[in-house]
N, C-alpha and C positions, 0 to 999 in steps of 0.2 A: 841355146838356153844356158844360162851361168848357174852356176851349183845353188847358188842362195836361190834360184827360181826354184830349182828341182827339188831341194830341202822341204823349201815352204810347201811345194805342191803333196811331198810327203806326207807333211804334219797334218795339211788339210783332208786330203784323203783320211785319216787314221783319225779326226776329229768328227768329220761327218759321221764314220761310221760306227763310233762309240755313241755321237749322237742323238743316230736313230737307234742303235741297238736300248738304251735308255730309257729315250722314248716309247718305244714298242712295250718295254717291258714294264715301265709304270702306269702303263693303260691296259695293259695282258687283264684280263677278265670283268671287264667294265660290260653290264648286261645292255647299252646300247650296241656295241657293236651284234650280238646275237639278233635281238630285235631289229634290226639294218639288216643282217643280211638275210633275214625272215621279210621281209620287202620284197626282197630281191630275185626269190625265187617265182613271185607271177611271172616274171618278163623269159624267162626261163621257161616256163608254161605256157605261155602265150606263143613262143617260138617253135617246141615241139607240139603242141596238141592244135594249133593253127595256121600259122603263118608260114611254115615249110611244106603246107600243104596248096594253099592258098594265094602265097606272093610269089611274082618272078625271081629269081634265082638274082635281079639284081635292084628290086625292091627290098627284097630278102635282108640284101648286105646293108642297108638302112639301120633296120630293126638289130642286128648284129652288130654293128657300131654301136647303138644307142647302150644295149646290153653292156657288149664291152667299157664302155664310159660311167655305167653305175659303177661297175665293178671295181672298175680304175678308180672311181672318189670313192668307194670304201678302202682300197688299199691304202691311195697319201691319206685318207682319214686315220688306218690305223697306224702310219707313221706318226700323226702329228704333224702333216702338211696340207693345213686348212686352206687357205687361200687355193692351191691346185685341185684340190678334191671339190671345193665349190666352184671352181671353174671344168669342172669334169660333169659335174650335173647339169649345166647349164649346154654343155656339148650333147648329150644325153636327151637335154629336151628338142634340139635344134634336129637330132637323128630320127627320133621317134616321128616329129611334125613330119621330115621330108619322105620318110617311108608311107606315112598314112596320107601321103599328100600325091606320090607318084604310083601311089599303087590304083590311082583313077585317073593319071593323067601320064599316057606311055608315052605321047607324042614330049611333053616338058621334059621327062625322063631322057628320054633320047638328045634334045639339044642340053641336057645338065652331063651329058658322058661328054658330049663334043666341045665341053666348055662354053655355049651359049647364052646357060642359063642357068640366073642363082637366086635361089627364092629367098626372098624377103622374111623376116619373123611377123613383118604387119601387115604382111601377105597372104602367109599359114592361118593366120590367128582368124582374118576377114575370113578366108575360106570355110574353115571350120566354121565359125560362128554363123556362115549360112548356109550350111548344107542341111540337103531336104530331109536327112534324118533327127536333125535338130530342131526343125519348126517347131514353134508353140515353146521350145523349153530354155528355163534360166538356164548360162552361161556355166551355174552350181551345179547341174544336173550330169553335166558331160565332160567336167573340170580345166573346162577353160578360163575361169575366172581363176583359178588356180594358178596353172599354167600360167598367167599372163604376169600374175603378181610375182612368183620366186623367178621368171625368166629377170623381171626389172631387178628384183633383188638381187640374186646372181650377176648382171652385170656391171654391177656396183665392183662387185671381184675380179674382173676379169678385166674391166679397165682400172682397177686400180683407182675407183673415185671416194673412195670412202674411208675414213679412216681406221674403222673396225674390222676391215678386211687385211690389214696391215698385218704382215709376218713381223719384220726389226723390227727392233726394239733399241732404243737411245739412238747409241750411231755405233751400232754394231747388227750385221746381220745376224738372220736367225731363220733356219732352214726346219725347225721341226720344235713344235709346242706339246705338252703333255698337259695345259687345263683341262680340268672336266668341264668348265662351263664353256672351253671352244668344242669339246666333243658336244655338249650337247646344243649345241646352235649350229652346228652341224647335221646333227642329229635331225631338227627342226625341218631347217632345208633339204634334207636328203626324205625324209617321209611325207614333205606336202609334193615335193617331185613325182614319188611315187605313188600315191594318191592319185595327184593330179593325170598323170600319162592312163594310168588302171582306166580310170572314168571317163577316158577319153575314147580308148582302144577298146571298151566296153561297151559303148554305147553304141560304135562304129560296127561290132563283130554282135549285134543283142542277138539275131536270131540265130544264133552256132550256138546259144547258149541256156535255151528256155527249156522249161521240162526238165528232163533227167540227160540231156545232153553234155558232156564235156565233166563229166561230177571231178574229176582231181585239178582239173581247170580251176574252176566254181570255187575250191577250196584257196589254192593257191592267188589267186585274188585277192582273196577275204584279208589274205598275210597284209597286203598294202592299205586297204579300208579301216574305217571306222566302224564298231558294232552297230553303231545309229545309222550306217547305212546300210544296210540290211532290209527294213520295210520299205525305205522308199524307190529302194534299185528293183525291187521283186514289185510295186506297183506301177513305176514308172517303166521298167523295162521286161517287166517278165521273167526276171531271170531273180532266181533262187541261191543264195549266197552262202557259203558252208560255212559258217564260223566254228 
């Protein structure tokens, strides 16, 4: 390596990470980040008050990826690296499907450890859309219409087919943004995700959750929902929603 390489590499190091320190700090107490990570904490609940009691130990690690993957696109989020952090939710959704997907099918599970086998997203989506706890109900009800729409959105990001998912700028790169209006289109994606996954893992888990069952559960949910959903989860599903 010649000195001029090692130099440069210097400079760039010590530019990144003025950077992101920059970054970090002219987005430091922007009330979406709070509200995001008020999201975040169902899937946290979902893990302790159910799933560790109730998944195999390697359905489990599903659910624990998907986790770790919100968390990962709130962190490039709060750098100001959007493009990765909307490719982190979209990772997030593909963990949460294959967890609630193998946790009824051990034998699939089994040839996905041996390499056999890779599930499909218009695979998950059929499945779900007709499973016998879904009969009779819109696609609204268990958020798979959700679901279906930021997964397309999302991979507008992740392949890089769009032009508003662009990090450069002119013909210079650009590793970390500080707009509030990319945080809140961020923001956007990152709370119809989490919506969408609640209503899904909700509808899958209703009877753990009716009556006075699960009450810090119940609440922790509500962090992902809408207030307007509230009547119609407590008529549609029985289940009682702490706001």
């Amino acid at each position: 390596m010649t000195p001029e390489v090692r130099e440069n590499q210097t400079r760039f190091e010590q530019k990144w990470r003025d950077e992101l320190i920059s970054c970090i700090d002219s987005l430091s107490g922007n009330e979406v980040y709070m509200r995001s990570y008020s999201r975040l904490v169902s899937f946290q609940a979902w893990k302790v008050e159910l799933f560790q009691d109730l998944l195999s130990k390697s359905v489990l690690q599903f659910a624990l990826e998907g986790q770790n993957d919100l968390l990962v696109s709130y962190l490039l989020a709060r750098g100001g690296q959007w493009r990765s952090a909307l490719q982190s939710l979209r990772a997030a959704i593909e963990n949460y499907l294959n967890c609630l997907y193998f946790m009824d099918h051990p034998v699939e599970l089994k040839l996905w450890e041996l390499g056999q086998r890779r599930n499909q997203f218009s695979e998950l989506i059929d499945y779900f859309g007709k499973h016998p706890k879904h009969t009779g109900l819109a696609q609204s009800k268990f958020g798979l219409d959700i679901i279906k729409k930021e997964y397309a959105t999302l991979s507008k990001a992740v392949h890089a087919s769009a032009v508003s998912f662009r990090m450069s700028v002119d013909d210079e790169p650009r590793f970390f943004g500080n707009k509030v209006e990319d945080l809140q289109k961020w923001e956007t994606r990152s709370k119809s995700v989490c919506r969408g996954l609640n209503l899904l893992i909700l509808s899958l888990f209703r009877e753990n959750l009716i009556a006075t069952r699960k009450k810090n559960l119940r609440e922790a949910i509500s962090y992902s929902l809408k207030p307007s959903d509230k009547d119609w989860i407590k008529e549609t599903f029985s289940v009682t929603l702490r706001f």
